[in-house]
C-alpha positions in Angstrom: 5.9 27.4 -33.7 7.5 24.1 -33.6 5.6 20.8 -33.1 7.8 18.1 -30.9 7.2 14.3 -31.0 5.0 12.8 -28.1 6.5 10.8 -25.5 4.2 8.1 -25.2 4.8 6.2 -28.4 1.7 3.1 -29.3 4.5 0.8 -27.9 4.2 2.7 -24.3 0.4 3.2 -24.5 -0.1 -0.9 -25.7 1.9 -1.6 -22.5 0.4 0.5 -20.2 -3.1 -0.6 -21.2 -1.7 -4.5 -20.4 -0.6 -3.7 -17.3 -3.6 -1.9 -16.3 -6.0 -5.3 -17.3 -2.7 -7.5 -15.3 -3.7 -5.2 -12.0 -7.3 -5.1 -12.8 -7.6 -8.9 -13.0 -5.4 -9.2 -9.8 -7.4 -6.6 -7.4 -10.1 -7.8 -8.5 -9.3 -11.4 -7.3 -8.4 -10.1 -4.3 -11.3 -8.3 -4.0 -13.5 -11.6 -4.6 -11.3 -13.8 -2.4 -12.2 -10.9 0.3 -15.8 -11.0 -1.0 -16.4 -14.7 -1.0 -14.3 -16.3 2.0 -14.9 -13.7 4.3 -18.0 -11.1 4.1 -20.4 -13.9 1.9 -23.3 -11.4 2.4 -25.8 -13.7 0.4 -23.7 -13.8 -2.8 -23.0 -17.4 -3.4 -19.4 -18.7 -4.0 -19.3 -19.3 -7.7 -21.5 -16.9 -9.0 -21.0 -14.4 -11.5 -22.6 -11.9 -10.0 -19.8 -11.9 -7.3 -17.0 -12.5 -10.0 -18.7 -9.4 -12.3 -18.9 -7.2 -9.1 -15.4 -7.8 -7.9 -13.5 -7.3 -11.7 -15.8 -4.0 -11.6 -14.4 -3.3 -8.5 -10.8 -3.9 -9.5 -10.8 -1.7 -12.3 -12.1 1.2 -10.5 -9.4 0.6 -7.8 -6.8 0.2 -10.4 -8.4 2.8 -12.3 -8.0 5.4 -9.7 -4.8 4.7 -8.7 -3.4 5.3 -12.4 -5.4 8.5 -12.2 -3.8 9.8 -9.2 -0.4 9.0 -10.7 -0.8 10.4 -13.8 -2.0 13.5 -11.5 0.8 13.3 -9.2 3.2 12.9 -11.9 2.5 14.7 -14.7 -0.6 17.5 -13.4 0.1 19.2 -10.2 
């Protein structure tokens, strides 16, 4: 039985976890842009209820979308 090294070294995994927040951040700003300028459904412009909900809603979107890589990629 012979052990062989793992490809994703702390290097890759530090990276990847940056460039998920980077994505996160931006979805979610283009979520709330989305959320605030257009739809307004009684959330006020600057709140942080709207700026929580939409970085929430970022990282699931970015979330999923590395999931179904991963799954595409490295699963099926």
């Amino acid at each position: 039985m012979s052990t062989q090294p793992s490809d994703m070294s702390g290097f890759m995994i530090g990276i990847l976890v940056l460039f998920f927040l980077m994505i996160s951040y931006c979805v979610g700003v283009m979520v709330h842009s989305a959320l605030m300028y257009e739809d307004k459904n009684n959330i006020g412009k600057d709140s942080r209820r709207g700026w929580v909900l939409s970085m929430v809603v970022g990282t699931g979107i970015t979330g999923w979308m590395f999931y179904y890589g991963y799954y595409m990629n490295f699963l099926r």
